[in-house]
N, C-alpha and C positions, 0 to 999 in steps of 0.2 A: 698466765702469760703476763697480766699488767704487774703483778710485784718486780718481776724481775727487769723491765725497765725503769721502773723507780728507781730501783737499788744503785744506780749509779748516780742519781741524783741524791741523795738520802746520803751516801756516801761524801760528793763534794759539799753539798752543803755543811757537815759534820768537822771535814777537813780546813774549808775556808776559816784564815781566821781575822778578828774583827781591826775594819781598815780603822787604824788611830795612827796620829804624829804629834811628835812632841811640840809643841808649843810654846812660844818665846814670848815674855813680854820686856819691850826696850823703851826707855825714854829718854828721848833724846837732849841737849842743852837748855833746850827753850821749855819743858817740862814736858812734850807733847810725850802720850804714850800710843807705840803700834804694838802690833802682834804678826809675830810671822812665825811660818812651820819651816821655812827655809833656813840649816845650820849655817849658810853660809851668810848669812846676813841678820846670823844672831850673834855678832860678837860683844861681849859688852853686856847681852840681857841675858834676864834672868828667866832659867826653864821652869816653866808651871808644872804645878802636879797634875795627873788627869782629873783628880778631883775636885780642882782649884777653879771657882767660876771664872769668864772671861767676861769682865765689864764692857759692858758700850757705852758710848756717850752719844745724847741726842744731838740732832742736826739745828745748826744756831737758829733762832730765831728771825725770821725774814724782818725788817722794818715795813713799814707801810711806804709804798712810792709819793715824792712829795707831787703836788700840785706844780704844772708848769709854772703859774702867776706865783708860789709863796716866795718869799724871800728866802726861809731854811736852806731850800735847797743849791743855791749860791753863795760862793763867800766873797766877803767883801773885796776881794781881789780881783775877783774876776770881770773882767772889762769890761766896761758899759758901750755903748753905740749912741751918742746923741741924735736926736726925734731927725735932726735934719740930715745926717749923714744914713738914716736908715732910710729916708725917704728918696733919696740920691741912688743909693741900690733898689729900691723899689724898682723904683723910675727907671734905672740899668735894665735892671731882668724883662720888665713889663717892653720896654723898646726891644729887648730879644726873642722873649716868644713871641710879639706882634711879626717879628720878622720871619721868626720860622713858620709862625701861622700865613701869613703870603707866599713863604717857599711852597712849603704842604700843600694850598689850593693852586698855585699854578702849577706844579705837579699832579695835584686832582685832577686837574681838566687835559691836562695832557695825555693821562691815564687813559680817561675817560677815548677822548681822541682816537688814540690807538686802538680802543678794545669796538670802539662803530667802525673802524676801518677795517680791523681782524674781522669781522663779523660778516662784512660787506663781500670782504676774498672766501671764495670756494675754491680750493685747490681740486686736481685731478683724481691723484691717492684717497681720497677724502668721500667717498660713496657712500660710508658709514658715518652716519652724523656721530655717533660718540667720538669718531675720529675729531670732527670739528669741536665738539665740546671739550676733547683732551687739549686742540692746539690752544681753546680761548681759555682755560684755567686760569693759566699764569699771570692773563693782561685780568682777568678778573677778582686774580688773588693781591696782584698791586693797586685795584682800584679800592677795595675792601681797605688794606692799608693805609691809603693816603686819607681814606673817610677818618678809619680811627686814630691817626696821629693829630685830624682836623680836630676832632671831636675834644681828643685830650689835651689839647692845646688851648682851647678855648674851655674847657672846667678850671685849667693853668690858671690861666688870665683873670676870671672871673674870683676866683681865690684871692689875686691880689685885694690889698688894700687901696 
């Protein structure tokens, strides 16, 4: 019983015949060489034999990343900032995040505010304390955020020069 459903396999495999496509190699103006098996965007190149190896070229050489501080990595062009005009922007930014870091805490506390008042209200609906822990999420999920925009605001700061 097992030959005989082999025999249908034995037969296509026999029948299959082996997948190949002809292979173009083009190079273009600038000398570059590609390969495609597509005729229609082999015009111009030349069809390989199947016998004919297909060269690769390796992938360029990465350079090493320069150092922030070297000179290499600028050119002379490129525009400098004098010591007192960068300290003028300093000075800019550092008066901006001071400003948002005062926005952020009086938002803090007001946060905060709201979430001892939510807490203080027991509504009627509300029988089921996860009920009350679902209402106070939210005022707890904006207290959480005003801490961490304090927080990164002030590693900001502390960054400056």
């Amino acid at each position: 019983m097992r030959p005989l459903r082999a025999l249908p396999l034995i037969l296509l495999l026999h029948t299959a015949l082996p997948a190949q496509a002809a292979v173009y190699k083009c190079i273009d103006g600038d000398g570059r060489v590609t390969y495609t098996n597509d005729p229609s965007l082999a015009r111009g190149c030349k069809l390989l034999d199947s016998g004919q190896a297909v060269s690769t070229v390796p992938a360029p050489v990465r350079r090493p990343a320069a150092s922030p501080g070297s000179s290499s990595s600028t050119s002379p062009a490129f525009p400098r900032v004098s010591a007192d005009d960068q300290r003028a922007r300093d000075d800019g930014r550092r008066q901006v995040l001071e400003s948002e870091l005062a926005t952020e805490e009086k938002a803090l506390a007001e946060a905060e505010h709201s979430l001892l008042e939510q807490e203080s209200i027991r509504l009627g609906n509300e029988r089921n304390y996860q009920k009350v822990l679902d209402r106070l999420q939210p005022f707890k999920d904006k207290l959480e955020l005003h801490k961490r925009n304090i927080e990164a605001l002030r590693r900001e700061i502390s960054g400056l020069k």
